[in-house]
Legacy VTK file of the C-alpha trace (Angstrom):
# vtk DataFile Version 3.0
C-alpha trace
ASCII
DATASET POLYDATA
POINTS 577 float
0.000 0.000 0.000
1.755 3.387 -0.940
0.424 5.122 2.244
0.369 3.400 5.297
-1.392 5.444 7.943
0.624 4.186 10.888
3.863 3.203 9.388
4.397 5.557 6.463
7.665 6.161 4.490
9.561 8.506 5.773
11.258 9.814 2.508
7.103 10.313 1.185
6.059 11.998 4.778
9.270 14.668 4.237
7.977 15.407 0.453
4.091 15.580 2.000
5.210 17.962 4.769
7.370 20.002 2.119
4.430 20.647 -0.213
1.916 21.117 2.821
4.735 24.120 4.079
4.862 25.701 0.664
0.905 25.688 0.578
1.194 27.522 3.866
3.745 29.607 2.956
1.792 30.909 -0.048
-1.326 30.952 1.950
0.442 33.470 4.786
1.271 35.718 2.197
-2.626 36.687 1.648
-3.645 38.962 4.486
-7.009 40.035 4.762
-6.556 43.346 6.419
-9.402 44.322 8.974
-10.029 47.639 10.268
-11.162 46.517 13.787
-7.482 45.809 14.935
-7.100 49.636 15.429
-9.500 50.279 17.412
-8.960 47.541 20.047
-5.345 48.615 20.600
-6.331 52.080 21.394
-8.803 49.747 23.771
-6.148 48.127 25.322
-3.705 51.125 25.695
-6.609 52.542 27.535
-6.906 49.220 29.800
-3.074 49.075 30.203
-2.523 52.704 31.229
-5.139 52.984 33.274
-5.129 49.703 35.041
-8.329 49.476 34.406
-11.611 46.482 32.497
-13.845 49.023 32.439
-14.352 52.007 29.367
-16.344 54.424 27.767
-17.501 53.509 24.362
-19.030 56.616 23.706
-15.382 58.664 24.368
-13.638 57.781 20.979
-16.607 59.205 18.959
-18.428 62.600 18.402
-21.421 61.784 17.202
-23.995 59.954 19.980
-22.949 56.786 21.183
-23.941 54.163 23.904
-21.423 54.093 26.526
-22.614 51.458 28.079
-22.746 49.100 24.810
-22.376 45.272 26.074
-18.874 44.642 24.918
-16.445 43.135 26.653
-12.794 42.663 25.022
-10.113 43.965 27.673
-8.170 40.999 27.952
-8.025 40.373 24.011
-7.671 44.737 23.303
-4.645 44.415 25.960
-3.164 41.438 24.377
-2.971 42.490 21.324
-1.877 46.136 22.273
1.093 44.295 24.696
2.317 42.367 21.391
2.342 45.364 19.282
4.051 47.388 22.126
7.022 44.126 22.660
6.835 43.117 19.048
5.849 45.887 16.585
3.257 45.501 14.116
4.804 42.614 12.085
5.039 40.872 15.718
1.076 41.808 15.629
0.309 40.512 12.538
2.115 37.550 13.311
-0.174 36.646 15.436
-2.742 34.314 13.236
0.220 32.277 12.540
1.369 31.906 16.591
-2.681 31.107 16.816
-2.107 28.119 14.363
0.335 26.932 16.187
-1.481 27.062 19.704
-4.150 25.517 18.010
-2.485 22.848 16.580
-0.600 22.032 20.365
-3.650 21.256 21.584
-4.978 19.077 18.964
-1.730 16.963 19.578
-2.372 16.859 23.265
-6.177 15.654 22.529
-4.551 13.073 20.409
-1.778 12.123 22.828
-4.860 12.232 26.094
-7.513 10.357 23.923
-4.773 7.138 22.563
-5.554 8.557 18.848
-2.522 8.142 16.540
-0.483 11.312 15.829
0.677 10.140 12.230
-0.488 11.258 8.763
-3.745 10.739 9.161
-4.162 12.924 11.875
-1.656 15.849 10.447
-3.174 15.861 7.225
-6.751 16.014 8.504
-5.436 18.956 10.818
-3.929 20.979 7.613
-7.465 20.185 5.545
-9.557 21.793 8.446
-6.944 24.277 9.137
-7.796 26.064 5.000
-11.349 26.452 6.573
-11.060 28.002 10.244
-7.281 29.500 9.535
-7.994 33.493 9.681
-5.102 36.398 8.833
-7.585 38.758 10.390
-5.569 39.877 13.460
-8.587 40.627 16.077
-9.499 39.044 19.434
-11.552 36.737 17.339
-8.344 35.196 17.029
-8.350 34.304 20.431
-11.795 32.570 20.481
-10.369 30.388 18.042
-7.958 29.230 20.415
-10.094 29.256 23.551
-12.683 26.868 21.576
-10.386 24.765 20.777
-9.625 24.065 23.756
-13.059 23.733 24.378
-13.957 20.970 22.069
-10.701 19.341 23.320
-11.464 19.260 26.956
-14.539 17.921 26.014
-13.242 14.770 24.084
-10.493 14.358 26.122
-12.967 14.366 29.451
-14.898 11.577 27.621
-12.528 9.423 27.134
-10.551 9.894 30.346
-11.070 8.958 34.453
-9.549 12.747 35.051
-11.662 15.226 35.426
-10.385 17.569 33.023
-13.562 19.508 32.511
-13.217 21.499 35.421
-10.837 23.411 33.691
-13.823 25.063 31.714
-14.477 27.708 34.627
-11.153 28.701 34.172
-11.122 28.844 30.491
-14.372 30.938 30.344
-13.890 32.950 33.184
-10.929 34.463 30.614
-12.973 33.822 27.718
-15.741 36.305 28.504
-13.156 39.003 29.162
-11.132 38.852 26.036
-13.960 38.413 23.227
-17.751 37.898 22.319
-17.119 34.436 21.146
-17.156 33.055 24.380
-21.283 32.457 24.327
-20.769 29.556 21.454
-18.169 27.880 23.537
-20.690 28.034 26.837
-23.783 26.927 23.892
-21.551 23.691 22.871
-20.466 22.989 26.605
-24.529 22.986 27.532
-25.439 21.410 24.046
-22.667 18.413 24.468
-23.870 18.123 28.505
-27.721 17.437 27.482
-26.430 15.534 24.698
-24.578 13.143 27.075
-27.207 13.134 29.384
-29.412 11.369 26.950
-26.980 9.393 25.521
-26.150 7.865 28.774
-29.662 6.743 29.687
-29.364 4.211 26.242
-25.791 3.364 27.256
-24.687 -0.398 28.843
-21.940 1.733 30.914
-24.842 4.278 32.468
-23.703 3.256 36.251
-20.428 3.901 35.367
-21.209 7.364 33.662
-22.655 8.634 36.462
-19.603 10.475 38.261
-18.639 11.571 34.639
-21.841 13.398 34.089
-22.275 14.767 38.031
-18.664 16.170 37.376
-19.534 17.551 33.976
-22.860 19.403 35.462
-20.428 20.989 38.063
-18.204 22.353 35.621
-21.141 23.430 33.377
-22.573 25.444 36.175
-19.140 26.769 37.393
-18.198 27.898 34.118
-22.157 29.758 33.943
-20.844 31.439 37.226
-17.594 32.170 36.396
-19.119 34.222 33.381
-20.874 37.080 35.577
-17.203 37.807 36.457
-16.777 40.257 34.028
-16.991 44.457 33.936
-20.723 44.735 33.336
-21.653 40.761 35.171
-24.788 39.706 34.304
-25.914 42.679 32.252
-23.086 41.957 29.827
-24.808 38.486 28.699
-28.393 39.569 29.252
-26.907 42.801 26.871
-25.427 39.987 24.049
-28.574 38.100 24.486
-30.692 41.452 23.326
-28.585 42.396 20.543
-28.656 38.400 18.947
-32.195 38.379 19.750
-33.794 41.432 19.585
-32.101 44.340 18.194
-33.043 46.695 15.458
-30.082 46.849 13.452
-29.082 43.171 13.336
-30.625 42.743 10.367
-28.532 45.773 9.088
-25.278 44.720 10.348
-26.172 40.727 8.909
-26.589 42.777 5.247
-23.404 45.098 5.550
-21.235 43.190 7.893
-19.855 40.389 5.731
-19.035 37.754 8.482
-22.122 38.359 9.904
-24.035 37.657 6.516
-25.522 33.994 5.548
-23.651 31.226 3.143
-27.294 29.868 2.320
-27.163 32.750 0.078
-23.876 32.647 -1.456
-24.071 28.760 -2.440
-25.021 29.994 -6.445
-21.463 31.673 -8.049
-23.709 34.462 -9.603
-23.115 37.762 -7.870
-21.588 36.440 -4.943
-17.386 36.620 -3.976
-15.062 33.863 -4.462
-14.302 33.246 -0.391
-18.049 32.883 0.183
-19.391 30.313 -2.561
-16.150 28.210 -1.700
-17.052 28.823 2.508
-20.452 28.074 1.605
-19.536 24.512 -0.261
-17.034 24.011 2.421
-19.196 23.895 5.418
-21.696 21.305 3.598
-18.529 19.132 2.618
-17.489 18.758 6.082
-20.786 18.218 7.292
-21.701 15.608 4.568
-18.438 13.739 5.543
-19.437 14.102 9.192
-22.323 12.261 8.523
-20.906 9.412 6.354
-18.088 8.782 9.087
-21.134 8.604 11.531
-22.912 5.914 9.523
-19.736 4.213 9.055
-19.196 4.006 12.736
-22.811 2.833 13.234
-22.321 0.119 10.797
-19.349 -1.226 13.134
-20.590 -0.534 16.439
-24.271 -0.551 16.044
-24.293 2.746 18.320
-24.894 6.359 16.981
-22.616 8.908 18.785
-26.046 10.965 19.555
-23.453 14.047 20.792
-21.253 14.463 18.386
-24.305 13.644 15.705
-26.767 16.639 17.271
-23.443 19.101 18.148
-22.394 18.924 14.324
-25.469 19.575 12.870
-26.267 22.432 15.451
-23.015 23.968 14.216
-23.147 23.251 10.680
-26.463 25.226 10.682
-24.957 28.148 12.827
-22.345 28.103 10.426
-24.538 28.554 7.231
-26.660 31.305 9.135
-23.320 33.351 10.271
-20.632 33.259 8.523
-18.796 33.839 11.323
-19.391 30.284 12.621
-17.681 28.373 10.221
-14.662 28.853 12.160
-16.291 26.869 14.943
-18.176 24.540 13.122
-14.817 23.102 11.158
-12.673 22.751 14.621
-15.423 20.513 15.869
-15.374 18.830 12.811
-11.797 18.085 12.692
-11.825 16.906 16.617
-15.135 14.666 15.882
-13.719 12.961 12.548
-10.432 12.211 14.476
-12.196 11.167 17.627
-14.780 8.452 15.109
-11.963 7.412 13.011
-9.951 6.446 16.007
-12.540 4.432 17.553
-13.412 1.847 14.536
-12.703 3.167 10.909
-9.172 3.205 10.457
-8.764 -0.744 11.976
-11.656 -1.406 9.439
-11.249 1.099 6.150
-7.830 2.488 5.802
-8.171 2.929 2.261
-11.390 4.110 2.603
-10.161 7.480 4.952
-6.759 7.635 3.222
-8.861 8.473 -0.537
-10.982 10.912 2.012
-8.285 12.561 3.723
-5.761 13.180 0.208
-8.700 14.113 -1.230
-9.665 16.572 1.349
-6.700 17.837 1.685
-6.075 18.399 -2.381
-8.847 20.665 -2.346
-7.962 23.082 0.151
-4.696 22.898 -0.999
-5.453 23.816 -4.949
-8.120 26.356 -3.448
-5.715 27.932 -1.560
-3.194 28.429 -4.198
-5.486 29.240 -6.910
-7.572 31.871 -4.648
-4.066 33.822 -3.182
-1.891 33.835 -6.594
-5.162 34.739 -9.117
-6.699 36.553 -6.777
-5.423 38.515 -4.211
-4.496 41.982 -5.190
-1.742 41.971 -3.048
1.122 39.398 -1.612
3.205 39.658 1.676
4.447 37.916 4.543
2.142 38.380 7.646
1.467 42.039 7.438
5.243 43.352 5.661
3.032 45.413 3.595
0.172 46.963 6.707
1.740 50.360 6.086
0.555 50.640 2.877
-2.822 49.198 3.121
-3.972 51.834 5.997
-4.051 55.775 6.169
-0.810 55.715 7.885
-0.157 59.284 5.598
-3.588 60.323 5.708
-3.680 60.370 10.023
0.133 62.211 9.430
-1.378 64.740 7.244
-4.164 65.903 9.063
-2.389 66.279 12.554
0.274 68.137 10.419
-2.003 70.546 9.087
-4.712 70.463 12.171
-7.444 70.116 9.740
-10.872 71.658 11.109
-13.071 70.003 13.237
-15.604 67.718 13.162
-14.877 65.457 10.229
-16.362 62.776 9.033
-15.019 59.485 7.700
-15.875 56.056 6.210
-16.496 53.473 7.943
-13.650 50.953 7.927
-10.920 54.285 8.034
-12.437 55.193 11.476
-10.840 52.257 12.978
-7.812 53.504 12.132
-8.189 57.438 13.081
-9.194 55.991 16.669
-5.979 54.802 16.709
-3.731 57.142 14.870
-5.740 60.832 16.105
-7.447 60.063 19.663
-7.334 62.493 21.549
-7.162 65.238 19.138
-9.713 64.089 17.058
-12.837 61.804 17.143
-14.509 60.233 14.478
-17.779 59.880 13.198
-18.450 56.055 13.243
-16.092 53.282 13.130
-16.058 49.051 12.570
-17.309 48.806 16.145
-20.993 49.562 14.495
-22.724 48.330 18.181
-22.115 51.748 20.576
-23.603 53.599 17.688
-27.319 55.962 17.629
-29.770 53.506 15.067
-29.756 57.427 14.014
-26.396 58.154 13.383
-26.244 54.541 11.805
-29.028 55.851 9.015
-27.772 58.798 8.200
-24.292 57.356 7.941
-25.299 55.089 5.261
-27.614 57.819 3.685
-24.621 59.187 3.015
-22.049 55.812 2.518
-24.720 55.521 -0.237
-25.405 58.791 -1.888
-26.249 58.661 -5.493
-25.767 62.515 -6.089
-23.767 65.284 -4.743
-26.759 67.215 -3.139
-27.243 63.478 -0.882
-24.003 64.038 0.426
-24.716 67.980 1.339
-27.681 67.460 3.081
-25.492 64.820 6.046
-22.653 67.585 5.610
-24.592 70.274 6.895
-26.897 68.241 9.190
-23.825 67.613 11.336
-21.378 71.056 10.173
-18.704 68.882 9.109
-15.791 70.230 8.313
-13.444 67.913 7.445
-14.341 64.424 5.080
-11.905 61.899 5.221
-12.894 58.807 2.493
-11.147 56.104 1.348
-10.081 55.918 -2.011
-12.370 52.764 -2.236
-15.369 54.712 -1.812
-15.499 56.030 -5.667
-18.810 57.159 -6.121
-18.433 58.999 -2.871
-15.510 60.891 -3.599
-16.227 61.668 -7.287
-19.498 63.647 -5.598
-17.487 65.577 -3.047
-15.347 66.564 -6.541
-18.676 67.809 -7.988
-19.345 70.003 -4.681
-18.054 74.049 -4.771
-18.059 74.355 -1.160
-15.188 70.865 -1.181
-11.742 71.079 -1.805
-9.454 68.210 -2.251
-6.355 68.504 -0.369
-4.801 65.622 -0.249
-4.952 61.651 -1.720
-2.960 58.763 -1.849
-3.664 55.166 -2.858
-5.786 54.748 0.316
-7.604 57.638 1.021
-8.888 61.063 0.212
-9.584 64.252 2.373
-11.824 66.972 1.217
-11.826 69.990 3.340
-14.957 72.919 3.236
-13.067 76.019 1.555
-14.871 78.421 4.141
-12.869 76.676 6.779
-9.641 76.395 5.409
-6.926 78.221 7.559
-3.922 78.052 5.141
-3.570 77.340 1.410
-2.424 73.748 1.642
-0.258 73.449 -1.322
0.064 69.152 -1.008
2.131 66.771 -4.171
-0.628 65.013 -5.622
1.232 64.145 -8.515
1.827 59.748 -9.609
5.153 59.548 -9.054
3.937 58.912 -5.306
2.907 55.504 -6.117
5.834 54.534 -8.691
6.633 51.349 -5.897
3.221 50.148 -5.702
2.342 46.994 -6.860
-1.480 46.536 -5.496
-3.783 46.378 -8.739
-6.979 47.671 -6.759
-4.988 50.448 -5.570
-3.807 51.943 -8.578
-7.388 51.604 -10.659
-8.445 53.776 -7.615
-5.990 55.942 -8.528
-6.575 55.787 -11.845
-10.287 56.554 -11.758
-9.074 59.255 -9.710
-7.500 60.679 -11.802
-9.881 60.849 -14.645
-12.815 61.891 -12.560
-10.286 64.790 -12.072
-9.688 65.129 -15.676
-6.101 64.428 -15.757
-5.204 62.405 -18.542
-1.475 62.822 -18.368
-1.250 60.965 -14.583
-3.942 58.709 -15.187
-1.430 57.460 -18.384
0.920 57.313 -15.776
-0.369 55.218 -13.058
-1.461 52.365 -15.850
2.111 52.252 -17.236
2.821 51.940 -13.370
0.133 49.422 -13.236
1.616 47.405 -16.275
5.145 47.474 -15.003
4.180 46.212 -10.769
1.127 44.027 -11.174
2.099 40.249 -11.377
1.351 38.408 -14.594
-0.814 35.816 -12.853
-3.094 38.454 -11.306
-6.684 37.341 -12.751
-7.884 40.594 -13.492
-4.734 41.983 -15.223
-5.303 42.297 -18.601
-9.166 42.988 -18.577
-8.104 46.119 -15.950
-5.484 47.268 -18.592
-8.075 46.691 -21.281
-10.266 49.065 -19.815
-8.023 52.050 -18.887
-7.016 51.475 -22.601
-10.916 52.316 -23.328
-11.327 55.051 -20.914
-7.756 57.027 -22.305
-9.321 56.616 -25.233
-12.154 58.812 -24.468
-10.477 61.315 -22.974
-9.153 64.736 -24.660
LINES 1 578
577 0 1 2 3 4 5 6 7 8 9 10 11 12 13 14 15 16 17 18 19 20 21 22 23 24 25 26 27 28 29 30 31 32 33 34 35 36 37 38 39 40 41 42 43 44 45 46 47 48 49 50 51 52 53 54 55 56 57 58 59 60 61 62 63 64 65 66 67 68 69 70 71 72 73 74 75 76 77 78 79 80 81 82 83 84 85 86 87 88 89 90 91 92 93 94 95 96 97 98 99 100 101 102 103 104 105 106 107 108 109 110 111 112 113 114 115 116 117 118 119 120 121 122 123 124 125 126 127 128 129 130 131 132 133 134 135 136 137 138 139 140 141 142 143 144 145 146 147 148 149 150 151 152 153 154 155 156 157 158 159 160 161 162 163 164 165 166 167 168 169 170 171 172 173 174 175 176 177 178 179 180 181 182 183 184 185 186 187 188 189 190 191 192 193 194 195 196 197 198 199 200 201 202 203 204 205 206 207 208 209 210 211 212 213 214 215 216 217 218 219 220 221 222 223 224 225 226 227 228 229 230 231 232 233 234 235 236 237 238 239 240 241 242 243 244 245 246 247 248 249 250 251 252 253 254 255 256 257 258 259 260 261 262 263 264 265 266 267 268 269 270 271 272 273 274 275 276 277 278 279 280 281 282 283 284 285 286 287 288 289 290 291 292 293 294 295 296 297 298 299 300 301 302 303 304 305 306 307 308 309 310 311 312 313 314 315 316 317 318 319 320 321 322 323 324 325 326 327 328 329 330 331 332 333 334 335 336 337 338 339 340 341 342 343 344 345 346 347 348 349 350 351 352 353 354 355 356 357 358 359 360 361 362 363 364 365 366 367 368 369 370 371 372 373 374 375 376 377 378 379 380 381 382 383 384 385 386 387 388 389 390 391 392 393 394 395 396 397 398 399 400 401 402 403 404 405 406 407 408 409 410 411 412 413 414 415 416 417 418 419 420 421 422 423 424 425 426 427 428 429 430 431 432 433 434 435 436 437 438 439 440 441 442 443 444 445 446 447 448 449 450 451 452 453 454 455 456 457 458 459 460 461 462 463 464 465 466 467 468 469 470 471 472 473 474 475 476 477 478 479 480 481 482 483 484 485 486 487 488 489 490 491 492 493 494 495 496 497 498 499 500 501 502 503 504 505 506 507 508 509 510 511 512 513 514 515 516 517 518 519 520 521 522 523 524 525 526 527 528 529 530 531 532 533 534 535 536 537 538 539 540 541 542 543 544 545 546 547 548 549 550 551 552 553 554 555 556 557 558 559 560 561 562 563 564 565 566 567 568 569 570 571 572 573 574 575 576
C-alpha cells in the first residue's frame, strides 16, 4: 500500500510535509486586512494605562454613542496592544500564525490524552480543516479560536478519560468572557454536548459507570455559567449579548453590511456572490456531509450512533450557514469529531477508505488555496510586511500636520484607524465597532455611505457642520461627488484615502504633491485603478497614463484581473481629450 497510515515512508512523509509548508507559505502571504485591529489597541492602551476592564464607548466618537454598549474585550484589546508594544506591528500581525500553532498544540495533546494516533492521518486532517477556520484577520476573534479549541478538546479528552479535566472550563471561560464575544458559542456547545450526554447515557450499557462523569460535567457546566458574571458589566453583559442576537433593530442591518455576519445559504449559487463565500459556503456542507458518512460508518461497526457528536455537528453546521462567522467553529469541531470516530473503529476497518478521504480533502484546500491567493489577491506579503501601505498611515500624518478643522467625518472601515492614529485630538464619526452607535447616526451614515448625487451628500454635511471628510479611495462614487461640490476642496490623496476639506474653513492654502510619481513602488492592482479613476474623474489624462504604465510594469502576470483592468483604462484614455 503506498500510504500506510501508521507506518508511512519517511522519505514520502518529508515530500508531503514540504508541499503542505509551501501551501502555507503561499497561503500566509494573503492577508485580509481588517479595520477593527485599530481600534482595540487604542482599547487596550486605555486598559493598560489605566489599570483598568472598564471604558467608555461613547469617548472615541463625536457623534452619539452608547457608553454602556455590552462589549467586553479587555483581555483580548490588551493582548494584542502588549504584542504590538514588545513586538511591533509585524510581531502583531504575526499573530494568526502563533494562533495556528497554539491551536495545533492542543490538537496533539487531545490526540496524545484520547490514545488517537499522531501520524499522517491525523496531520493531514489537521492541515485540511486548518484552509477552513485559519484566519489572517488579526482581532481578538483570534483568540476565540484558540479558547474553543480548547473547548472541544477538553470535552473529548474528558470523555474518554477517568480525570476530570472539565473542570478546567471555569477557568477557560472565566478568561474567555473578558477577552472576546465568542465566548457564548463555547458556553452553547459545553450545555449542548452536557444534554447531549445526558441522553446518551440513559441508552448506554456503561450508564452506572457514567454517572460520576456526568455529576462532574454538570459541576463544571454550572461553574463555568458562574464564572461568566465575572466580568466588567456581570450579568448585564450576557443579558446585553442576548438582546442584541435576539432582539435588536439593526441586526438585520449589520447581517446585510457586515460580511461575516451575513448567511452562506445565500452565497451557495457563483452568480453575484465573492469567491471566499461560494467556496465557505460549499465548504461547510462538505465537512458536514463527511461528518455524517463517518457517523454511519461508525454505526455500521458498532451498532451505536454517537447521539453528541451527531446533534453538536449539525447544530453547528447550521450556525455556520446562518453566520458566517461560525464556520470557524463549526470546522474545529469537525476536525476533533472525525479524528475522535476514526480512532474508535474506521481506520482498523477502512484504511483505504479514509486515506482516498483525507488526500482528497486535503487536495482541495490545498489547490483552493493556491489558486484563490496567486489569481486573486491583489496583493502578496508575509504576515502584514506590507500593513503600512494598506492603511491611512499618511492620511492620520497629514491631518495632525495641518490640524485640519473640526468635526470630520469618515468612512467606515478608516475610522478604525483614526481611533488609533488621532485620539485624543480628534474623534470620528463612526467606526467598525458599528454596536455603541445611535440607530440614528447609523441611518444617516449610510444615507450618506450611499449617496447617489452630490446634493445626498450635502444634506449629512450640513446636518452635522462637518468640516473635514476623510474617504477612502475605495469609496469612488463617494468621492467623485465631493469633486462635484463648490463648497469641497481636495487637499490631499494617496492610494488609500482622500480628504476633502470645506473652503470656508480652510486656515492656510495647503499646497500638497498630488502628482503619480507617489505611487511609482506600488504593486497593489486595486490600488492603482483607484488611482486611476481618480484621476480621470479629475480630468487628468497625463497621470492617469501614468499610473497604468505603473500598473503594467508592478502588477504580477498571474493576477486574474490583469489584462481585462489594462483593457479598460485602454478604453477610458481613449475617451479622454
Amino acid at each position: 500500500m503506498f500510504l500506510n497510515f501508521n507506518r508511512i515512508n519517511t522519505k514520502i512523509f518529508v515530500l508531503w510535509l514540504f508541499v503542505v509548508a509551501c501551501t502555507m507559505g503561499i497561503v500566509f502571504t494573503h492577508n485580509n486586512y481588517d479595520n477593527d485591529v485599530w481600534w482595540h489597541l487604542k482599547y487596550g492602551e486605555y486598559f493598560v494605562t489605566h489599570l483598568t476592564w472598564n471604558i467608555d464607548h461613547s469617548g472615541f466618537s463625536w457623534t452619539p454613542a452608547d457608553s454602556n454598549w455590552p462589549y467586553v474585550s479587555w483581555l483580548g484589546s490588551s493582548a494584542l496592544y502588549l504584542i504590538n508594544s514588545l513586538f511591533n506591528i509585524r510581531g502583531l500581525f504575526s499573530l494568526p500564525l502563533v494562533t495556528l500553532i497554539i491551536i495545533f498544540a492542543l490538537y496533539w495533546w487531545f490526540l496524545k490524552r484520547t490514545d488517537r494516533p499522531f501520524n499522517f492521518t491525523s496531520v493531514a486532517l489537521f492541515f485540511a480543516a486548518s484552509g477552513v477556520f485559519y484566519s489572517p484577520i488579526v482581532r481578538p476573534t483570534l483568540f476565540s479560536s484558540i479558547f474553543f479549541t480548547a473547548c472541544v478538546a477538553i470535552f473529548f479528552v474528558s470523555r474518554d478519560s477517568d480525570k476530570p479535566w472539565y473542570y478546567l472550563y471555569p477557568l477557560l471561560f472565566l478568561a474567555w468572557v473578558n477577552t472576546h464575544g465568542g465566548f457564548i458559542f463555547g458556553f452553547f456547545f459545553l450545555s449542548l454536548c452536557f444534554a447531549m450526554e445526558v441522553i446518551q447515557v440513559q441508552f448506554s450499557p456503561e450508564r452506572q459507570q457514567k454517572k460520576e462523569y456526568l455529576r462532574g460535567f454538570f459541576i463544571a457546566v454550572v461553574l463555568s455559567g458562574l464564572a461568566l458574571l465575572v466580568n466588567p458589566l456581570g450579568i448585564d453583559y450576557i443579558t446585553g449579548l442576548a438582546k442584541t442576537l435576539l432582539f435588536s433593530d439593526y441586526l438585520p442591518d449589520v447581517n446585510k453590511r457586515v460580511t461575516e455576519f451575513q448567511s452562506l445559504w445565500r452565497t451557495m449559487s457563483p452568480t453575484g456572490n465573492s469567491l471566499s463565500f461560494i467556496f465557505g459556503a460549499w465548504e461547510a456542507v462538505l465537512l458536514f456531509a463527511s461528518c455524517l458518512i463517518l457517523l454511519l460508518l461508525n454505526f455500521r461497526v458498532s451498532k451505536q450512533i454517537d447521539l453528541t457528536l451527531l446533534v453538536a455537528n449539525t447544530v453547528f453546521f447550521i450556525l455556520s450557514m446562518v453566520f458566517a462567522r461560525c464556520l470557524m467553529f463549526f470546522s474545529m469541531l469537525w476536525l476533533f469529531s472525525c479524528i475522535y470516530s476514526m480512532g474508535k473503529f474506521i481506520l482498523s476497518k477502512r484504511p483505504r477508505t479514509v486515506c482516498f478521504f483525507i488526500m482528497s480533502l486535503l487536495a482541495y484546500h490545498m489547490i483552493n488555496s493556491i489558486y484563490s491567493t496567486i489569481l486573486w489577491s491583489p496583493q502578496l506579503a508575509f504576515l502584514g510586511s506590507d500593513v503600512a501601505t494598506i492603511y491611512p498611515y499618511a492620511a492620520a500624518d497629514f491631518i495632525k500636520k495641518h490640524e485640519l478643522p473640526q468635526p470630520l467625518i469618515n468612512d467606515y472601515g478608516t475610522g478604525g484607524y483614526l481611533i488609533w492614529a488621532l485620539y485624543p485630538d480628534y474623534k470620528v464619526f463612526i467606526d467598525p465597532r458599528y454596536g455603541p452607535y445611535k440607530h440614528d447616526v447609523l441611518i444617516n451614515y449610510y444615507a450618506f455611505q450611499d449617496s447617489k448625487k452630490p446634493e445626498e451628500i450635502s444634506k449629512i454635511t450640513d446636518k452635522y457642520g462637518i468640516q473635514t471628510a476623510v474617504i477612502a479611495l475605495s469609496y469612488q462614487n463617494l468621492v467623485n461627488n465631493f469633486l462635484k461640490l463648490d463648497e469641497w476642496r481636495m487637499v490631499y490623496f494617496d492610494h488609500v484615502e482622500t480628504i476633502f476639506v470645506r473652503k470656508t474653513a480652510l486656515k492656510e492654502n495647503i499646497q500638497a504633491d498630488l502628482g503619480p510619481h507617489r505611487f511609482e513602488t506600488d504593486h497593489n492592482p486595486l490600488m492603482l485603478s483607484r488611482l486611476f479613476a481618480l484621476y480621470t474623474a479629475l480630468g487628468k489624462k497625463d497621470e492617469a497614463t501614468a499610473v497604468q504604465a505603473i500598473y503594467r510594469r508592478n502588477v504580477r502576470s498571474m493576477y486574474i484581473h490583469r489584462d481585462m483592468d489594462l483593457k479598460a483604462m485602454d478604453i477610458t484614455l481613449g475617451s479622454m481629450k
